[in-house]
N, CA and C atoms of all chains as a GROMACS GRO file, in nm:
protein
  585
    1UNK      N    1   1.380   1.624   3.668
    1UNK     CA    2   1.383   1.514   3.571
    1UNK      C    3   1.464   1.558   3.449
    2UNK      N    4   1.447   1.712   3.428
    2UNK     CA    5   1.479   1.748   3.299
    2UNK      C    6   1.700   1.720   3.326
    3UNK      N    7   1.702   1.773   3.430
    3UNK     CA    8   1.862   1.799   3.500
    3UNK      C    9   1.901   1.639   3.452
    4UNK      N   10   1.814   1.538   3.480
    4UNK     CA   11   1.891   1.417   3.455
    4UNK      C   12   1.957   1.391   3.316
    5UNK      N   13   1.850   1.397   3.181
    5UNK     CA   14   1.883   1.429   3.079
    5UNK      C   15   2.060   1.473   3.057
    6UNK      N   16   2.072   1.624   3.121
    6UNK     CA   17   2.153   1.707   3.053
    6UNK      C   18   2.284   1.630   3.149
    7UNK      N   19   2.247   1.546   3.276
    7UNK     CA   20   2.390   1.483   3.282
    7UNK      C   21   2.423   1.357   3.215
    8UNK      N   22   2.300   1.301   3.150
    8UNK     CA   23   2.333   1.216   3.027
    8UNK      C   24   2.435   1.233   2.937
    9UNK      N   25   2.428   1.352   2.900
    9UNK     CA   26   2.486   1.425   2.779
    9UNK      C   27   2.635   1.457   2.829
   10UNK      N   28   2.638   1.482   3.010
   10UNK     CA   29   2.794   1.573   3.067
   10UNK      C   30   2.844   1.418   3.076
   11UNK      N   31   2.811   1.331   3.077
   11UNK     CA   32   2.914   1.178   3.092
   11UNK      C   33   2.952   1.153   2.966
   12UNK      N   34   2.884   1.219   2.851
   12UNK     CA   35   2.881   1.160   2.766
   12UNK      C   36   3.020   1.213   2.693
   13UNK      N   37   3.005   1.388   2.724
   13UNK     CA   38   3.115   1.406   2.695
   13UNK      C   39   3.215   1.422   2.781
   14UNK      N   40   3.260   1.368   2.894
   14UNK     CA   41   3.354   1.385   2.986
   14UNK      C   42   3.427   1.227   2.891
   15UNK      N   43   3.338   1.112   2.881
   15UNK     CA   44   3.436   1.031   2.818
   15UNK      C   45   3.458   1.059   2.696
   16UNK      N   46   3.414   1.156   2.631
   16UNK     CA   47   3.498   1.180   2.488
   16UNK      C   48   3.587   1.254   2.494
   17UNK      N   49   3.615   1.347   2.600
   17UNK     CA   50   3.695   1.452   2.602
   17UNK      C   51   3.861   1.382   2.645
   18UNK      N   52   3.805   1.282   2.771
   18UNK     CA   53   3.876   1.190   2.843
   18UNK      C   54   3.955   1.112   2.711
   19UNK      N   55   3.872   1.071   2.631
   19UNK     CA   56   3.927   0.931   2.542
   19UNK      C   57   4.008   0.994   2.421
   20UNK      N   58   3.978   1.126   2.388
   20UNK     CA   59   4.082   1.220   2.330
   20UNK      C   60   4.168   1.282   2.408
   21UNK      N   61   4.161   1.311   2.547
   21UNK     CA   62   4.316   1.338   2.612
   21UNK      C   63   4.413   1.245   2.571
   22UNK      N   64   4.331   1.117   2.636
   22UNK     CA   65   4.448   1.048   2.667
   22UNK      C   66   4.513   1.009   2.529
   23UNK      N   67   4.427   1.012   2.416
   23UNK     CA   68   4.508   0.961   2.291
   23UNK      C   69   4.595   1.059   2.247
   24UNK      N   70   4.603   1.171   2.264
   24UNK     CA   71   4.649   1.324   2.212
   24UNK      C   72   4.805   1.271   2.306
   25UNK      N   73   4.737   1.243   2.473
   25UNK     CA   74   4.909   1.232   2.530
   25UNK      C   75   4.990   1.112   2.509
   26UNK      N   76   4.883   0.978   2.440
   26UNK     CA   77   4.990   0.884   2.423
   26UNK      C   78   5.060   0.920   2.304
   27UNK      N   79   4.997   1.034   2.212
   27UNK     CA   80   5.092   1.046   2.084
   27UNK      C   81   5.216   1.138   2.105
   28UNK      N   82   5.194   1.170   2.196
   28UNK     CA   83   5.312   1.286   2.240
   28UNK      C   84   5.407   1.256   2.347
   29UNK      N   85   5.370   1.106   2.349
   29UNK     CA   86   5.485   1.048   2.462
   29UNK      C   87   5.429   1.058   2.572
   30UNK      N   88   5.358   1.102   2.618
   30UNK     CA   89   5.344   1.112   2.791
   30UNK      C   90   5.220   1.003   2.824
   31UNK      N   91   5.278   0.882   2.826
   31UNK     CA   92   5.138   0.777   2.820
   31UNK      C   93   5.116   0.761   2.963
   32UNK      N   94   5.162   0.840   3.051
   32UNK     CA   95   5.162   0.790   3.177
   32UNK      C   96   5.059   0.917   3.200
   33UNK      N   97   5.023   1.035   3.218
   33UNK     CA   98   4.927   1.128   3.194
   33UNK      C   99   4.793   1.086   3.177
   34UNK      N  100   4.829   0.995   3.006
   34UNK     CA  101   4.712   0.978   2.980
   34UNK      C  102   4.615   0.903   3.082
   35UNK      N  103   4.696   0.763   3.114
   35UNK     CA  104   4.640   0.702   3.248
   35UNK      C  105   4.566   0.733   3.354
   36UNK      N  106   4.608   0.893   3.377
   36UNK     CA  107   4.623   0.964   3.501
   36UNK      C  108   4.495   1.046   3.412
   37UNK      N  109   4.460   1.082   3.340
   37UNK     CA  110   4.318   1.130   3.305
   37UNK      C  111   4.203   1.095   3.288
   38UNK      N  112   4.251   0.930   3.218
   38UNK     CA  113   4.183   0.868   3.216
   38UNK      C  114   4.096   0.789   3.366
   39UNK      N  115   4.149   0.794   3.468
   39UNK     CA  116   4.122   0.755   3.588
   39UNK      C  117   4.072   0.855   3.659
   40UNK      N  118   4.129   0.993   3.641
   40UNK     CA  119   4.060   1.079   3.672
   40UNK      C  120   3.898   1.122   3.682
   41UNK      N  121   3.889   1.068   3.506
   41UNK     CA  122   3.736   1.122   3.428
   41UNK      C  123   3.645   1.009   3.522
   42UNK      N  124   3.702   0.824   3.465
   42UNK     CA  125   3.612   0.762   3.540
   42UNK      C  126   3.588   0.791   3.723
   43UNK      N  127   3.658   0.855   3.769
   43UNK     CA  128   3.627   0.877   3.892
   43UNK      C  129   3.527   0.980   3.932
   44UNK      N  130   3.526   1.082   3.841
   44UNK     CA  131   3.413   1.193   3.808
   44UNK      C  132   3.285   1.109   3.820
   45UNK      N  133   3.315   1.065   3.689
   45UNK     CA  134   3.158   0.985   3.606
   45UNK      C  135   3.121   0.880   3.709
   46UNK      N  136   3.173   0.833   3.809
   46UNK     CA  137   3.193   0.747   3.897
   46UNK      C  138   3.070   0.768   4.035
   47UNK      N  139   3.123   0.921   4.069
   47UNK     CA  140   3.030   0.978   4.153
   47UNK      C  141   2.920   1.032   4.130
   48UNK      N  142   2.896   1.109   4.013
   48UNK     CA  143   2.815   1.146   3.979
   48UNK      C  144   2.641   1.009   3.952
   49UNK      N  145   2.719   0.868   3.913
   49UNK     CA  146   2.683   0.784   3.912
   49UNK      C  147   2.600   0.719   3.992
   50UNK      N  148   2.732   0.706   4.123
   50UNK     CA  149   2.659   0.647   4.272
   50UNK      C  150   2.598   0.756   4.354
   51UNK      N  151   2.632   0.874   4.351
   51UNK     CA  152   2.476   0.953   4.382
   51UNK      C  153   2.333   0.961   4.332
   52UNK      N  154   2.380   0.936   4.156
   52UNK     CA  155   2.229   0.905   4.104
   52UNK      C  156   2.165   0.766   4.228
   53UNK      N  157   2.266   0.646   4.170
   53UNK     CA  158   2.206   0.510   4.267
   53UNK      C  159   2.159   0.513   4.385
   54UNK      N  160   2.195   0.644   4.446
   54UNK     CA  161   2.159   0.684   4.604
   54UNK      C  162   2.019   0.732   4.543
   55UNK      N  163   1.997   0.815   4.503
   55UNK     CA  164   1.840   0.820   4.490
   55UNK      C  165   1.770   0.720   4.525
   56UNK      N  166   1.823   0.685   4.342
   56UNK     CA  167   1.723   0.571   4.328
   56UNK      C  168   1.698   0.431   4.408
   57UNK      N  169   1.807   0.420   4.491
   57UNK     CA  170   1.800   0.303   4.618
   57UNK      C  171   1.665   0.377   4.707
   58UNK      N  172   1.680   0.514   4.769
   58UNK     CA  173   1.617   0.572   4.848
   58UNK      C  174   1.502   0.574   4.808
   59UNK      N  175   1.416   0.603   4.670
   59UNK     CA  176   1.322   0.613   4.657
   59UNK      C  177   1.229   0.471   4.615
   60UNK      N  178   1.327   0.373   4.576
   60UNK     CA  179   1.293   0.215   4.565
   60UNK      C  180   1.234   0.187   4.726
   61UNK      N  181   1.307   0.226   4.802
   61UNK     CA  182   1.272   0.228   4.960
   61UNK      C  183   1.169   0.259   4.982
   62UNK      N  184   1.139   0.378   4.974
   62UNK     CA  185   1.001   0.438   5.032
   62UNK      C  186   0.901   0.392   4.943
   63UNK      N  187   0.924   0.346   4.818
   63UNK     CA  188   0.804   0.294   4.728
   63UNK      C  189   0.789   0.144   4.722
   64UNK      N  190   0.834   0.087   4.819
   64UNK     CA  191   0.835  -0.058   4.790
   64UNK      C  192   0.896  -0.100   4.964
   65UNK      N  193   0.865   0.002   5.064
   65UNK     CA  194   0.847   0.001   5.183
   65UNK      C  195   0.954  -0.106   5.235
   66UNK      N  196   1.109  -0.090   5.174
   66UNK     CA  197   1.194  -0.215   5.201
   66UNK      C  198   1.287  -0.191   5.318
   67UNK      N  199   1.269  -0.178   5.428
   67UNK     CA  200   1.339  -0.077   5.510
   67UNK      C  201   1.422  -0.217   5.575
   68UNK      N  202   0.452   1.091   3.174
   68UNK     CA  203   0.536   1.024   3.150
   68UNK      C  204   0.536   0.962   3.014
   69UNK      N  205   0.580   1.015   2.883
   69UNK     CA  206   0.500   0.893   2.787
   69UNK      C  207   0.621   0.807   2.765
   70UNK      N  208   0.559   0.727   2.690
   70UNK     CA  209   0.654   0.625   2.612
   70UNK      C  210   0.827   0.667   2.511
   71UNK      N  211   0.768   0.772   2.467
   71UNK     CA  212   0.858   0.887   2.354
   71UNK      C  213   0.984   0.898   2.428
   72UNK      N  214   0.955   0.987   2.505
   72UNK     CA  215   1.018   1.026   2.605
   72UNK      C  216   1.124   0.919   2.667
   73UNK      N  217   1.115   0.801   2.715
   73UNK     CA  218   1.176   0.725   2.792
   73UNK      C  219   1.252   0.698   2.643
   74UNK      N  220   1.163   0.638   2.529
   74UNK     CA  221   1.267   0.551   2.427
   74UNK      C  222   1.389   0.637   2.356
   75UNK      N  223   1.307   0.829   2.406
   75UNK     CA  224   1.398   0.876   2.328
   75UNK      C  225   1.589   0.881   2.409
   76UNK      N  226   1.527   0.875   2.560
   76UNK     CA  227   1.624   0.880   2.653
   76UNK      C  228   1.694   0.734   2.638
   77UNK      N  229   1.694   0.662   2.599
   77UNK     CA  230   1.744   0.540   2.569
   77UNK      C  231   1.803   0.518   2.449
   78UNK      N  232   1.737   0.528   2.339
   78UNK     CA  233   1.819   0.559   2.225
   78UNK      C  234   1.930   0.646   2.208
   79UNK      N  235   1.927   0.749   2.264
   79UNK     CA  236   2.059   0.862   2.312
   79UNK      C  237   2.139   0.815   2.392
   80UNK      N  238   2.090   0.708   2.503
   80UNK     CA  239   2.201   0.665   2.624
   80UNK      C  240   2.246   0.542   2.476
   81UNK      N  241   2.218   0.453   2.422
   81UNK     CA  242   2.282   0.367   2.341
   81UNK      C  243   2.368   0.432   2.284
   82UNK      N  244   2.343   0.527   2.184
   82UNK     CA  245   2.448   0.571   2.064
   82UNK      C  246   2.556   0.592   2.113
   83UNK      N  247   2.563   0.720   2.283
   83UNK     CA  248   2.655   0.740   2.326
   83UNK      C  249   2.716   0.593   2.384
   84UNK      N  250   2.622   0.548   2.465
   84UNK     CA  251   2.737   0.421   2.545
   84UNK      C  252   2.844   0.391   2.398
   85UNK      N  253   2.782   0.348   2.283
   85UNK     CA  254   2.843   0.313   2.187
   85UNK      C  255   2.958   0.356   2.141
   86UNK      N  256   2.933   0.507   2.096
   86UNK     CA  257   3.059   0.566   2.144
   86UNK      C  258   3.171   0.548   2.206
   87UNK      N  259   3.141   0.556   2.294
   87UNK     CA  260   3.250   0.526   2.422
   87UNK      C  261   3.297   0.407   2.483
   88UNK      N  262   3.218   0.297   2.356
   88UNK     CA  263   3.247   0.140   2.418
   88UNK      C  264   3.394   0.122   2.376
   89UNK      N  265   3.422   0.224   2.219
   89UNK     CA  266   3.550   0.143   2.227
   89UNK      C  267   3.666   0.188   2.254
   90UNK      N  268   3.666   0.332   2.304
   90UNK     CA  269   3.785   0.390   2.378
   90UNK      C  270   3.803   0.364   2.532
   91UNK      N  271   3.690   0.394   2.610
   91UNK     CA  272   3.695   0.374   2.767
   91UNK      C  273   3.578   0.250   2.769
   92UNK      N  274   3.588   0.166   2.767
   92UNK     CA  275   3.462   0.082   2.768
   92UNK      C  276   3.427   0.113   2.926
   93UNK      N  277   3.512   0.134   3.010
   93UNK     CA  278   3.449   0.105   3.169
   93UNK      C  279   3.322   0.281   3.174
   94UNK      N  280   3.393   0.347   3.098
   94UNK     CA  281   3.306   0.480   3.101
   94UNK      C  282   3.111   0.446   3.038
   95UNK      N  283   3.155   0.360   2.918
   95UNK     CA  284   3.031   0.318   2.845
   95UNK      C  285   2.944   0.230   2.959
   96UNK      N  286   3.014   0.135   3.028
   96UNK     CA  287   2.901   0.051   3.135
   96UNK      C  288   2.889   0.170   3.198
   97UNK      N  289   2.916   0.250   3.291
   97UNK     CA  290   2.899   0.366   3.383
   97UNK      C  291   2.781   0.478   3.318
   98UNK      N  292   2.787   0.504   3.188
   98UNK     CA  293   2.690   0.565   3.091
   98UNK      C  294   2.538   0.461   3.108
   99UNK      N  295   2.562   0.335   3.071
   99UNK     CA  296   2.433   0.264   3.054
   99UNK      C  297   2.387   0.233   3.237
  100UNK      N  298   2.484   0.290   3.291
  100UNK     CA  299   2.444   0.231   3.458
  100UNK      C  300   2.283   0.355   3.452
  101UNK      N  301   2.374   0.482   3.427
  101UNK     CA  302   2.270   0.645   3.445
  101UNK      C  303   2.181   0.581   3.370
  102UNK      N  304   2.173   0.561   3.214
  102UNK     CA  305   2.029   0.590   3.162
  102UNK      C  306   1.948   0.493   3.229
  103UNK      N  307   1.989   0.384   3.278
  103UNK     CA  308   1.897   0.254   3.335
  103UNK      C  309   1.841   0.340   3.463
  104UNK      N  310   1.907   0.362   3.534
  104UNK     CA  311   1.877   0.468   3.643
  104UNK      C  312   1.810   0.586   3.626
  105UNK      N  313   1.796   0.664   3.502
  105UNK     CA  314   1.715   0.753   3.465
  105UNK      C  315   1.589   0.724   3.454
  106UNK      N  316   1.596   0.607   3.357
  106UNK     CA  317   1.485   0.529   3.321
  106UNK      C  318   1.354   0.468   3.427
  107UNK      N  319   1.434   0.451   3.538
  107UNK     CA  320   1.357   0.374   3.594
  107UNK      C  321   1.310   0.493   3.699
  108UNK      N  322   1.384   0.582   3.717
  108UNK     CA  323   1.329   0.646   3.836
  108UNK      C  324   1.209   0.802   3.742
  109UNK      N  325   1.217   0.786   3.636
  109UNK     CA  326   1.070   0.812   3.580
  109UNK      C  327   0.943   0.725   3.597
  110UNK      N  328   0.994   0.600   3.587
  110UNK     CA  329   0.874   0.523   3.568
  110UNK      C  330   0.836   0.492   3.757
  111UNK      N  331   0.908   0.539   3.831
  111UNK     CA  332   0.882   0.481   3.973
  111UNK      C  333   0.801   0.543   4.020
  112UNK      N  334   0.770   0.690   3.987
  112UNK     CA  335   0.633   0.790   4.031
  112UNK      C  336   0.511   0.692   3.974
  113UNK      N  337   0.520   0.600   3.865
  113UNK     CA  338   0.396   0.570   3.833
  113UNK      C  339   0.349   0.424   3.917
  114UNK      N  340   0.501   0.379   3.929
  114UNK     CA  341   0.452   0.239   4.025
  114UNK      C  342   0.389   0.266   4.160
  115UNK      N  343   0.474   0.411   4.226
  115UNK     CA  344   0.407   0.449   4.368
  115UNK      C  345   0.246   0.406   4.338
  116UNK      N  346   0.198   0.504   4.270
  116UNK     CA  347   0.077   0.527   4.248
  116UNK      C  348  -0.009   0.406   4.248
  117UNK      N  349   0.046   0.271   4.180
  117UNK     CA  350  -0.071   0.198   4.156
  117UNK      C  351   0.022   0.092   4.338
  118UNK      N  352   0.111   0.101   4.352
  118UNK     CA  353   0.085   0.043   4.481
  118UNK      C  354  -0.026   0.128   4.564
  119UNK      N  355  -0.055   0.276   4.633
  119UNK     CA  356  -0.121   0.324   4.691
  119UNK      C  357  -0.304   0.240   4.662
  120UNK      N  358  -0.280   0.265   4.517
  120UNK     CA  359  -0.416   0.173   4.547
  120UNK      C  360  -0.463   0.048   4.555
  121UNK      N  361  -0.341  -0.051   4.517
  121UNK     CA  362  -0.314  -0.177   4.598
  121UNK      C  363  -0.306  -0.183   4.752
  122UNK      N  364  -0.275  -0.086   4.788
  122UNK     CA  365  -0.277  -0.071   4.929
  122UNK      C  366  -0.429  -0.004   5.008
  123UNK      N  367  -0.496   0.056   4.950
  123UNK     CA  368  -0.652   0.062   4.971
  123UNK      C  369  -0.721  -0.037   4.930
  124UNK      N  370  -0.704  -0.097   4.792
  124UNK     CA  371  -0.792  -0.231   4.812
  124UNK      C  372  -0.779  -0.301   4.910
  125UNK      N  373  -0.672  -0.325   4.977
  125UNK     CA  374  -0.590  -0.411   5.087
  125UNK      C  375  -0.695  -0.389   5.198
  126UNK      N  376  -0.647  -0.278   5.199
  126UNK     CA  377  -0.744  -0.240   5.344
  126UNK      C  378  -0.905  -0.225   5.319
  127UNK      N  379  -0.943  -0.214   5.244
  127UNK     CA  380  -1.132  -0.254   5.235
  127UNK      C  381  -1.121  -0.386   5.226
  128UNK      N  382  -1.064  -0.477   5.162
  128UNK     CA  383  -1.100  -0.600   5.146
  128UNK      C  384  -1.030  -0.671   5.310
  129UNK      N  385  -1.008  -0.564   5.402
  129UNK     CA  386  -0.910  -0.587   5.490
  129UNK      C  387  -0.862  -0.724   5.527
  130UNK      N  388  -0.756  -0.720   5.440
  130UNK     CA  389  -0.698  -0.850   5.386
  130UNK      C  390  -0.533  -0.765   5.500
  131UNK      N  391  -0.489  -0.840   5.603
  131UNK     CA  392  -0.371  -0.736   5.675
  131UNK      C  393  -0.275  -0.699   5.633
  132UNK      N  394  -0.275  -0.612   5.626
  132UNK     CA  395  -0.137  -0.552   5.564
  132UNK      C  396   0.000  -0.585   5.597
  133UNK      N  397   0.061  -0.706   5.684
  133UNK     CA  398   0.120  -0.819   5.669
  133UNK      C  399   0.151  -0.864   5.514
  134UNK      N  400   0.075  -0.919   5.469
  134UNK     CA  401   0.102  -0.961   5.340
  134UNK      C  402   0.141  -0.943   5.260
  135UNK      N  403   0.034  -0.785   5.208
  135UNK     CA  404   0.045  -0.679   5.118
  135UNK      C  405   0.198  -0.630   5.134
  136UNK      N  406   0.265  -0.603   5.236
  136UNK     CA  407   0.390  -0.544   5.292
  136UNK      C  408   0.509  -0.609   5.234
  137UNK      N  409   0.509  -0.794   5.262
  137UNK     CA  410   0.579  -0.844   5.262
  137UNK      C  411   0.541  -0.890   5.056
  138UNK      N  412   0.484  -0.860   5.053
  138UNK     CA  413   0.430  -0.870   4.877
  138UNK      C  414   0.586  -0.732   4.842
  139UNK      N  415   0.533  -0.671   4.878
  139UNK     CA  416   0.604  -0.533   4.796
  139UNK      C  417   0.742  -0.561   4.829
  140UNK      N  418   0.802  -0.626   4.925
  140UNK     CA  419   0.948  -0.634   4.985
  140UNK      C  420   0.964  -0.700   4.859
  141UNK      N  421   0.926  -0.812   4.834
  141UNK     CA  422   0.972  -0.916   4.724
  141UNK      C  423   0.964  -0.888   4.580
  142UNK      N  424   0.895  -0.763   4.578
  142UNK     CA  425   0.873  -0.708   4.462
  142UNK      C  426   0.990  -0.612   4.447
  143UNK      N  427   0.976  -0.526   4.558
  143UNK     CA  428   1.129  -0.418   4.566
  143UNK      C  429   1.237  -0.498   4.525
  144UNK      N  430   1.316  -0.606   4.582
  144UNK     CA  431   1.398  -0.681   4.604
  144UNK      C  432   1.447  -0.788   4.468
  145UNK      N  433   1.320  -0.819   4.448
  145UNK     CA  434   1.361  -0.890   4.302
  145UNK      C  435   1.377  -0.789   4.175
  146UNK      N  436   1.353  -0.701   4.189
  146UNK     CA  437   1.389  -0.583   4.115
  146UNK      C  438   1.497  -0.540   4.077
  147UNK      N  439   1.534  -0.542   4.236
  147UNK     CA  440   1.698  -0.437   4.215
  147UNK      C  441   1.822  -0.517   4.172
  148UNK      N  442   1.784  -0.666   4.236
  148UNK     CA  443   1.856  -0.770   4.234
  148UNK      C  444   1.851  -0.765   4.087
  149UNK      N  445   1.736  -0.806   4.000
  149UNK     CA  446   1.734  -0.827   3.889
  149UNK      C  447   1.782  -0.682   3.790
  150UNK      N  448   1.786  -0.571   3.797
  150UNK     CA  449   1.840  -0.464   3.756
  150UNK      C  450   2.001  -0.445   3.821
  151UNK      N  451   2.064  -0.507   3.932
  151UNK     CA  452   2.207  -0.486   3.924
  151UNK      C  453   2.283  -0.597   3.831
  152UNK      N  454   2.202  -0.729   3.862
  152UNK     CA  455   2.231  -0.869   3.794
  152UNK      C  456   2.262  -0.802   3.614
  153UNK      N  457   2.172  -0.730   3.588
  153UNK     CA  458   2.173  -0.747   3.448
  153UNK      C  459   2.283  -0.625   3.411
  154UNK      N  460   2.268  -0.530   3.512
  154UNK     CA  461   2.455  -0.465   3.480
  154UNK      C  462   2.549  -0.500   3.526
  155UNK      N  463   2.603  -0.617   3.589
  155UNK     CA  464   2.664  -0.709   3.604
  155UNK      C  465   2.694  -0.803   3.431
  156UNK      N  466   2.620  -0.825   3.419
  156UNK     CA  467   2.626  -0.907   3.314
  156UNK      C  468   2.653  -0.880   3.168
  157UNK      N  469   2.569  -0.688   3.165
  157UNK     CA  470   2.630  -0.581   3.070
  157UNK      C  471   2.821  -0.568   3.110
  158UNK      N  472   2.876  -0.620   3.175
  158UNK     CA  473   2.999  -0.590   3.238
  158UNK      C  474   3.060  -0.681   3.214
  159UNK      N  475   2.984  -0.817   3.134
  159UNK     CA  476   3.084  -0.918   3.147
  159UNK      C  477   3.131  -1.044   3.239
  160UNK      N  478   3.022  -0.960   3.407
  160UNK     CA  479   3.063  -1.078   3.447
  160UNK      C  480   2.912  -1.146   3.537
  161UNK      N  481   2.932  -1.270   3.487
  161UNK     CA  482   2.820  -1.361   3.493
  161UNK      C  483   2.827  -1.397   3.627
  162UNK      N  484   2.965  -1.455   3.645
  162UNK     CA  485   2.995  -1.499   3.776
  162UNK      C  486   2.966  -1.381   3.929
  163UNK      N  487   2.948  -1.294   3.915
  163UNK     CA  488   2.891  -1.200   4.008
  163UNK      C  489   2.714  -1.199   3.998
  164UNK      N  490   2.678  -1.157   3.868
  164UNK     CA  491   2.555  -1.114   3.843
  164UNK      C  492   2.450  -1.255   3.892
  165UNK      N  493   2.564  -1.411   3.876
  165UNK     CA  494   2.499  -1.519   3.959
  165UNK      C  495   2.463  -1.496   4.111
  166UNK      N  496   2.536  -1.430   4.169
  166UNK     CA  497   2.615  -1.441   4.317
  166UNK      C  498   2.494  -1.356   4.347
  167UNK      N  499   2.459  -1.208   4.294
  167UNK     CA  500   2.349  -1.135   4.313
  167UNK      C  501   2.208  -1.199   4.352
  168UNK      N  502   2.219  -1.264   4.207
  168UNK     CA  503   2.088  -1.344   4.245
  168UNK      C  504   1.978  -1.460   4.303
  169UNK      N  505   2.127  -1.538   4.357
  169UNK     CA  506   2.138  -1.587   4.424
  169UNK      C  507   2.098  -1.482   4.557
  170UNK      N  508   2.137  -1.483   4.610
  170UNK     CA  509   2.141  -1.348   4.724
  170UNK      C  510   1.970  -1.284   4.717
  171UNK      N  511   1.918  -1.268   4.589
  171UNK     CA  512   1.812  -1.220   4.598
  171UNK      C  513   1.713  -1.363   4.619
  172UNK      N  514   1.725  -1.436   4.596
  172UNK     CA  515   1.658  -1.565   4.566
  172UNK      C  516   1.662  -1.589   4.735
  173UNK      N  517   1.731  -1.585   4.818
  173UNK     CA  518   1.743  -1.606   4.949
  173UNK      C  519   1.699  -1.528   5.040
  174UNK      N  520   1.711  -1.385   5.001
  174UNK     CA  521   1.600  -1.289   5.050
  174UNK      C  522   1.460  -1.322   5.060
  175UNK      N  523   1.462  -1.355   4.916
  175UNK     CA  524   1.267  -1.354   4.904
  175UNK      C  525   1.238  -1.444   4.967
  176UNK      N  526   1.304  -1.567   5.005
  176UNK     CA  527   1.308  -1.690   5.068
  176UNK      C  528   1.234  -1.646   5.216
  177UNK      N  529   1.329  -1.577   5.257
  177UNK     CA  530   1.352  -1.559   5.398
  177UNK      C  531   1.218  -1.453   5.416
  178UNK      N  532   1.122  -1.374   5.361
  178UNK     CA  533   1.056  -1.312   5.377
  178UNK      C  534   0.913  -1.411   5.332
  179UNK      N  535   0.897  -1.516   5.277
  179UNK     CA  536   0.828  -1.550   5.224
  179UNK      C  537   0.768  -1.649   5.333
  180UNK      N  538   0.907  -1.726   5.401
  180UNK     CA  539   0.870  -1.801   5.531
  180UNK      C  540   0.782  -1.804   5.601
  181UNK      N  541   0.783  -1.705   5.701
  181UNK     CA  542   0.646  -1.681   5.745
  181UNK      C  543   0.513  -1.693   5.764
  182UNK      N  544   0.485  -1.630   5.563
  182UNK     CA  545   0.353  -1.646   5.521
  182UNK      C  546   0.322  -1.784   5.506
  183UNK      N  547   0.436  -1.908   5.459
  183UNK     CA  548   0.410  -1.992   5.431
  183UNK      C  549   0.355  -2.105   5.554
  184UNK      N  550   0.461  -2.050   5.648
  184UNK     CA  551   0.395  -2.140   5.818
  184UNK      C  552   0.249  -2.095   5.862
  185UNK      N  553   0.246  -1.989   5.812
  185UNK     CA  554   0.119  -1.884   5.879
  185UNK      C  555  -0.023  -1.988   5.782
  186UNK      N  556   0.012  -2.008   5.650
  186UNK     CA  557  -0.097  -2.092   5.542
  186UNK      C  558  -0.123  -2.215   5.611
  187UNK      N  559  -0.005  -2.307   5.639
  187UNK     CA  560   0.028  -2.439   5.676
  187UNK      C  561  -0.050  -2.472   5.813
  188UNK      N  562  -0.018  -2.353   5.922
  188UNK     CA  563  -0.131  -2.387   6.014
  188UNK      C  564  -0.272  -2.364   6.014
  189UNK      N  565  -0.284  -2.247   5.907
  189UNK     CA  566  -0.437  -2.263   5.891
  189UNK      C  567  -0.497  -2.401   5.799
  190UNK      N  568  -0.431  -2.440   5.765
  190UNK     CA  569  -0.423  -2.579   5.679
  190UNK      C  570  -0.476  -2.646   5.838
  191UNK      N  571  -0.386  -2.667   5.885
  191UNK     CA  572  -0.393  -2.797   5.970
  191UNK      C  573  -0.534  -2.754   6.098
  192UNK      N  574  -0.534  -2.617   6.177
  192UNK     CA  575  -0.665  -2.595   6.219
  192UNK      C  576  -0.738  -2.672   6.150
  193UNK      N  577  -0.779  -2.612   6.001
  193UNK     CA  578  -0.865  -2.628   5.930
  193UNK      C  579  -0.913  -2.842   5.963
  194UNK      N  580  -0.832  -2.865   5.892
  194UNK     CA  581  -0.822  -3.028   5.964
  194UNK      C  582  -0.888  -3.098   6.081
  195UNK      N  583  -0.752  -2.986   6.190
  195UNK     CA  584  -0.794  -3.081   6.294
  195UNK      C  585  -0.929  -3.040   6.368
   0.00000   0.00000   0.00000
């Protein structure tokens, strides 16, 4: 339970880190990068996401017997 | 499980979604997808629990577990429906989060059937 928390916090900063790449490379000209990081990060935060939802589908299942 | 705990995990998933609404907004819905998902799968150890003993009253009052079963489907179901609907709708779009629930509304339909023919002829025994 506690692990969930601390990936609260790793999305939290993957899009800040993400939302300062990409502004750092649109100032330096390379706006096409930024794109490319930015799609990157959400694809991270993406999975990390729909595995949480896999749980929680799975355990909605067995607790609410929806097979 | 207390109360603290969940609001404090929620208040932290806000500030950040907030954060991040106005550089990556698609990152901020993806943020509020987890804490909703955090959220709930704390509180789901406690729902097990009081189904288990909805499910022993069931069976002393041996009322068949038919019912009880198809009770919890509609309970599961309007749930999830109603928890994707509403991040759907955190997203902007209505026109999906309709389509969902719709969809769930037809589920429960279709599970509910049954019980309802199953009432209707004891209705009419009863009668004739």
């Amino acid at each position: 339970m506690g692990q969930n928390i601390d990936l609260i916090f790793k999305i939290a900063g993957i899009g800040i880190l993400v939302a300062v790449a990409s502004m750092v490379l649109k100032n330096s000209g390379k706006e096409d990068y930024g794109l490319a990081v930015t799609l990157t990060g959400i694809a991270v935060v993406l999975v990390m996401v729909i595995q949480m939802l896999g749980t929680l589908f799975d355990e909605v299942k067995s607790v609410f017997k929806l097979f | 499980m207390d109360i603290l705990q969940i609001s404090g995990i929620a208040l932290t998933g806000a500030v950040l979604a907030m954060i991040l609404k106005y550089q990556k907004p698609p990152l901020a819905m993806l943020l509020s997808i987890f804490v909703g998902v955090t959220i709930f799968l704390l509180v789901l150890t406690k729902i097990g629990a009081i189904v288990d003993v909805l499910r022993q009253l069931a069976g002393q009052a041996n009322i068949s577990s038919i019912y009880l079963g198809t009770l919890l489907k509609i309970i599961g179901i309007a749930y999830i429906a109603d928890f994707i609907a509403q991040i759907c709708r955190d997203a902007d779009q209505g026109a999906i989060a309709m389509k969902v629930e719709l969809a769930a509304k037809v589920m429960v339909l279709v599970l509910a059937v049954p019980i309802v023919v199953a009432v209707l002829q004891a209705l009419l025994r009863l009668i004739s």
